[in-house]
C-alpha positions in Angstrom: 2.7 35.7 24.5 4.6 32.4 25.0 3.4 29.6 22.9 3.6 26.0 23.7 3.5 24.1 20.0 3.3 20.1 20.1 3.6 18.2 16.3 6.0 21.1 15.2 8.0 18.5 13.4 4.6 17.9 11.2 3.0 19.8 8.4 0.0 21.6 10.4 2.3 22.1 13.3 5.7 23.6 11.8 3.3 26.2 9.4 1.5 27.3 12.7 5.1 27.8 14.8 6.2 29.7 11.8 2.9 32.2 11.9 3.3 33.0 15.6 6.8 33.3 15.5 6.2 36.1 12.6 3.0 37.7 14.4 5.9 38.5 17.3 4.8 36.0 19.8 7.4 33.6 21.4 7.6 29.7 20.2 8.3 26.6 22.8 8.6 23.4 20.9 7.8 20.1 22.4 9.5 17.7 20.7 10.8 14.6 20.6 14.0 15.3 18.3 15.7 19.0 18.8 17.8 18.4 15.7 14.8 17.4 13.4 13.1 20.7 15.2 15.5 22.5 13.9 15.5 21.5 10.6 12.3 21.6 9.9 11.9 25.1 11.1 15.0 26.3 9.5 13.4 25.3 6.0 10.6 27.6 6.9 12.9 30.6 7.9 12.6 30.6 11.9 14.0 29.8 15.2 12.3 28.2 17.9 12.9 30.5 21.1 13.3 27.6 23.5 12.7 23.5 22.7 11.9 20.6 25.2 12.9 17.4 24.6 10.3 14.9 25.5 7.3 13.2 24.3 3.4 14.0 25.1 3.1 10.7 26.4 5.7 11.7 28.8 3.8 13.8 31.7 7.3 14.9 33.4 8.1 16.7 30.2 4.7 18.1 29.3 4.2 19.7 33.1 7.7 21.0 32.0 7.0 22.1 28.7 3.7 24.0 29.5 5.4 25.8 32.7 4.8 29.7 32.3 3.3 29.8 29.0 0.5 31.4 27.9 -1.4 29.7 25.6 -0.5 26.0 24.1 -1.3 24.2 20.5 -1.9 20.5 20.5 -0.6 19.3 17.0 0.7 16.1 17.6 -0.9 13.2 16.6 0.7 9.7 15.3 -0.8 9.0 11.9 -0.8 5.2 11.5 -4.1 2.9 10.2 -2.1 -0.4 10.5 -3.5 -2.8 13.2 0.2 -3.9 14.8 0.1 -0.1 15.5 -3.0 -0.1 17.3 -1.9 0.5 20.7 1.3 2.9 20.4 -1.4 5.2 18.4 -4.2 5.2 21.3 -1.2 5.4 24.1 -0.1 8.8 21.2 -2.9 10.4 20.2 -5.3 9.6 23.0 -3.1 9.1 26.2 -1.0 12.2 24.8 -4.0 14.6 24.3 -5.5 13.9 27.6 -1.8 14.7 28.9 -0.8 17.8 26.9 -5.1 19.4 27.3 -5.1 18.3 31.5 -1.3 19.6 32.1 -2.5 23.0 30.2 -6.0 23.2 32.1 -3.9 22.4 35.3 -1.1 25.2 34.8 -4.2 27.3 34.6 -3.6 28.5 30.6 -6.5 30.0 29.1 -5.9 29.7 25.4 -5.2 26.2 24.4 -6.1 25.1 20.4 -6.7 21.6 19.9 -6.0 20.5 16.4 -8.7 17.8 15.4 -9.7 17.3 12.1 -12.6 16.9 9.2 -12.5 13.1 9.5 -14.0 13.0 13.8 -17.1 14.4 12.4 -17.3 13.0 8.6 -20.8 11.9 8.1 -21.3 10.2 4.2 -25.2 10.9 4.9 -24.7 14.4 6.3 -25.6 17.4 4.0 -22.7 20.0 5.2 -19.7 19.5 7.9 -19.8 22.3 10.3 -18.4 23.1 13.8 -22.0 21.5 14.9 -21.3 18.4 13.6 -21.5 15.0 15.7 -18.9 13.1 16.5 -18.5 9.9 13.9 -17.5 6.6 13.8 -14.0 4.7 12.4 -12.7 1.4 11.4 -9.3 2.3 11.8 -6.9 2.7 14.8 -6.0 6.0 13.7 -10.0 6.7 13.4 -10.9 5.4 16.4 -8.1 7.3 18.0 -9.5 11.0 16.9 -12.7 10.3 17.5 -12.0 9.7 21.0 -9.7 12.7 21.4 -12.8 15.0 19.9 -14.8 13.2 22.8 -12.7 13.9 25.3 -11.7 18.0 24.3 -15.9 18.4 23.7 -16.8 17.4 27.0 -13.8 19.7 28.7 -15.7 22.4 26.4 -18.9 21.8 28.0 -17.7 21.7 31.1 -15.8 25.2 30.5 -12.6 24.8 29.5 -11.0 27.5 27.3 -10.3 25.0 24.1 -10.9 25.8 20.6 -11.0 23.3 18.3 -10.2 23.3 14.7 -11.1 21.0 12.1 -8.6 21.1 8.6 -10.1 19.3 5.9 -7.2 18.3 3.4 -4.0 20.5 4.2 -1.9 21.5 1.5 1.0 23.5 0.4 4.4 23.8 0.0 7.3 22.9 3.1 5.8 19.2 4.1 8.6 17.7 6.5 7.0 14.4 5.1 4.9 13.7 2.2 1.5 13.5 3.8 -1.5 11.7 2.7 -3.3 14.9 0.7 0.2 15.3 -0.4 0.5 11.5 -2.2 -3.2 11.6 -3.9 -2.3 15.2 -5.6 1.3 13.0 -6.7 -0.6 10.3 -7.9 -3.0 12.6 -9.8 -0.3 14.3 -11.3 2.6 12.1 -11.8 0.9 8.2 -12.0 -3.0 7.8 -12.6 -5.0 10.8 -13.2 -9.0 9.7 -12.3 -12.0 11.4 -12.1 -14.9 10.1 -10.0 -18.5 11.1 -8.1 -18.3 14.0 -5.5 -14.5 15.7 -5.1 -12.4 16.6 -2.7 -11.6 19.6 -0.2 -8.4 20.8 0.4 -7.0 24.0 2.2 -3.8 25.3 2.1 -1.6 25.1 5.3 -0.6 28.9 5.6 -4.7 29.5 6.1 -4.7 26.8 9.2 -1.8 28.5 10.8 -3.6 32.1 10.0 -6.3 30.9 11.6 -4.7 29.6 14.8 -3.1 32.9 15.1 -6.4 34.6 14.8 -7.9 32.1 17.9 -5.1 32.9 20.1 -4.9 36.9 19.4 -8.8 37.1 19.1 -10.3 34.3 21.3 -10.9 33.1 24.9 -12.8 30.5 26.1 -14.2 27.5 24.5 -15.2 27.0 20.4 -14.9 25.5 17.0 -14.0 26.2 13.8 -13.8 24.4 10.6 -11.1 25.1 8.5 -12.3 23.7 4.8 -10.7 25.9 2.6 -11.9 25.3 -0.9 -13.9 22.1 -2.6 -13.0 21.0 -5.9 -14.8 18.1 -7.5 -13.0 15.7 -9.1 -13.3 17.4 -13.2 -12.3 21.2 -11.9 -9.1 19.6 -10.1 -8.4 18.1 -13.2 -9.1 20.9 -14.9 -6.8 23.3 -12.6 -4.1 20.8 -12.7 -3.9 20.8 -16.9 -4.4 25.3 -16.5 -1.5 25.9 -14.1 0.6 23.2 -15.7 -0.3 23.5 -19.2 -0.6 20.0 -19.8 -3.4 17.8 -21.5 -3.8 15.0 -19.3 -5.3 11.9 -20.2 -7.9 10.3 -17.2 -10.2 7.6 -16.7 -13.2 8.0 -14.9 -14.1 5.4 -11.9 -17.4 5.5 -10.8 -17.3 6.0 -6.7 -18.8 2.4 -5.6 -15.9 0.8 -7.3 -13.8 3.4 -5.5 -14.8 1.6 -2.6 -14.8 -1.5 -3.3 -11.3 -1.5 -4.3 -10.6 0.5 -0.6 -12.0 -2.4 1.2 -10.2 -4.4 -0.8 -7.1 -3.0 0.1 -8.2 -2.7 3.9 -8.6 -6.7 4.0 -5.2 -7.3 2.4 -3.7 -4.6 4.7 -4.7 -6.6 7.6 -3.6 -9.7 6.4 -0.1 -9.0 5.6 0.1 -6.3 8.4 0.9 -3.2 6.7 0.0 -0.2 5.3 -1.3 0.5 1.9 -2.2 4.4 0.6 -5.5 3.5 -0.5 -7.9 2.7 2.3 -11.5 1.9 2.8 -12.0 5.2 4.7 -9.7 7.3 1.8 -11.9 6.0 -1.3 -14.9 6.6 0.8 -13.8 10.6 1.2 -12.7 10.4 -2.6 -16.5 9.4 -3.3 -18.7 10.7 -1.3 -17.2 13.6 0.2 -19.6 16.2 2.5 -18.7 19.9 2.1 -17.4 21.5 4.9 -18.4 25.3 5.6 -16.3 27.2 7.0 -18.2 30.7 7.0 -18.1 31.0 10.7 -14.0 31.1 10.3 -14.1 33.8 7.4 -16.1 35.6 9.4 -15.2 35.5 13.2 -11.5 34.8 11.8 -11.3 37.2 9.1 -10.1 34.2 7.5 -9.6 34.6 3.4 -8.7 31.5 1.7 -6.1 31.3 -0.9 -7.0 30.8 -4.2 -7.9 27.7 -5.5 -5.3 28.1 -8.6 -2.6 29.2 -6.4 -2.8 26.7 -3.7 -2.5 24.0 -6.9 0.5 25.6 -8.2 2.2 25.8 -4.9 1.6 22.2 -4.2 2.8 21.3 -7.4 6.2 23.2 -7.7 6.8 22.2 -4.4 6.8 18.7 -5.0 8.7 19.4 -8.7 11.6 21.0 -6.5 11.7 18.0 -4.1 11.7 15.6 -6.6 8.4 14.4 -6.2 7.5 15.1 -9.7 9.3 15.2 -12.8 9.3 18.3 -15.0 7.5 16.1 -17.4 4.8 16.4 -15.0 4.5 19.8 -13.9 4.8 21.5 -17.3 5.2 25.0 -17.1 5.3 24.8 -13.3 9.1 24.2 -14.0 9.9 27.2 -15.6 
């Protein structure tokens, strides 16, 4: 089949072009810079069969872009929590879903995958994350912008429309065109401050998500959801992991959780003030402290979806980053070997 991918410049986006381009199926890229495309896929060993040049905002290039294919991916999204950014990311992520989702239900395509993710339904009080899980609430632009996206795709569902939608929880792995946000805390766990705290975290690697999306478009019509968790760590067994595949003893301090989030708010109100963007965030130290575990059974087992080991994803992450210069050999100990 031909494939429509949008965000194949990201992480999530460029792994899943990779995956259908090896299951045999044919890639269309919509994209707002062919060269950078190209790059990025050419790290990963593959050729996009045909790109458009264009944005998602742009409906011209959309009705363009999803012109005789057979199934689309929606993986863009802009990824900004900074107020002065408030309105280019509603016009991005909300303005471009409805455009990219209504083009595809309009052209009549009957396998389109929206890519949302763990944080439109993350629920502190909550006892597990699943596909069932409300809709949340936000603080942030970025936030707000999801949330209304997952709105908007659930009550196409309802009405019929053949979407899936998958929830990631933190992606991981090696190949990140940009060093995303699960990315920087393993960094910073590694290379800079090494803390353990209440609850932990969940992270899956990225060549699961795009096995997955594969599966939905070979196996799957018609409307659904899937959560893509991958494996939860708490904070002492990713420290413990780290010092086993690097060989390291680490040193750590432990920071109980409400402090955690005092210090995010605290770095939320100066954020605002000065304008910008700081990687710690109100909503980020409330996930590294009270984090919900998200099941993803009904993906192992209407997917055939098998995880990749906990130790493995680790290592991959972290000789990744030691080859890109994101960590020193000092750092990744044996990992540089």
């Amino acid at each position: 089949m031909k494939v429509l991918i949008t965000g194949a410049t990201g992480f999530v986006g460029s792994h899943t072009a990779k995956a259908i381009k090896v299951a045999g199926h044919q890639i269309r890229l919509l994209v707002r810079s062919e060269s950078k495309a190209q790059t990025v896929l050419s790290n990963l060993g593959v050729e996009a069969d045909e790109i458009i040049v264009g944005d998602v905002t742009d409906k011209d290039a959309v009705k363009r872009a999803v012109d005789g294919c057979d199934a689309v991916i929606h993986a863009a999204a802009m990824v900004a929590t900074a107020d002065k950014y408030a309105d280019l990311v509603w016009e991005t992520n909300v303005g471009g879903t409805k455009n990219v989702i209504g083009s595809s239900l309009d052209a009549g395509i009957k396998r389109i995958i929206f890519v949302s993710s763990v944080s439109a339904i993350f629920d502190v009080h909550a006892d597990v994350l699943d596909e069932n899980s409300p809709v949340s609430t936000a603080q942030n632009p970025y936030g707000r912008s999801k949330i209304a996206c997952e709105n908007y795709v659930r009550e196409l569902q309802e009405q019929g429309a053949p979407i899936v939608i998958t929830y990631p929880t933190g992606v991981v792995g090696p190949d990140d065109p940009a060093l995303s946000e699960p990315h920087f805390g393993i960094k910073m766990f590694v290379g800079q401050f090494t803390f353990t705290s209440s609850t932990g975290m969940q992270f899956v690697n990225v060549a699961d998500v795009a096995k997955a999306h594969v599966a939905i478009l070979e196996r799957f019509t018609g409307a659904d959801r899937f959560m893509l968790g991958g494996y939860y760590y708490s904070w002492e067994e990713l420290l413990r992991i780290v010092q086993k595949v690097t060989g390291r003893k680490m040193w750590y301090v432990h920071i109980p959780g409400n402090l955690l989030r005092i210090m995010g708010k605290c770095a939320d109100v100066v954020a605002r003030i000065v304008d910008a963007e700081f990687p710690m965030t109100a909503e980020g130290m409330s996930y590294a402290s009270q984090w919900v575990y998200a099941d993803s059974s009904k993906a192992e087992e209407d997917l055939g979806l098998i995880f990749t080991d906990k130790e493995e994803t680790l290592a991959q992450v972290i000789r990744w980053m030691y080859e890109n210069d994101y960590l020193s050999a000092k750092k990744v100990g044996k990992l540089a070997h």
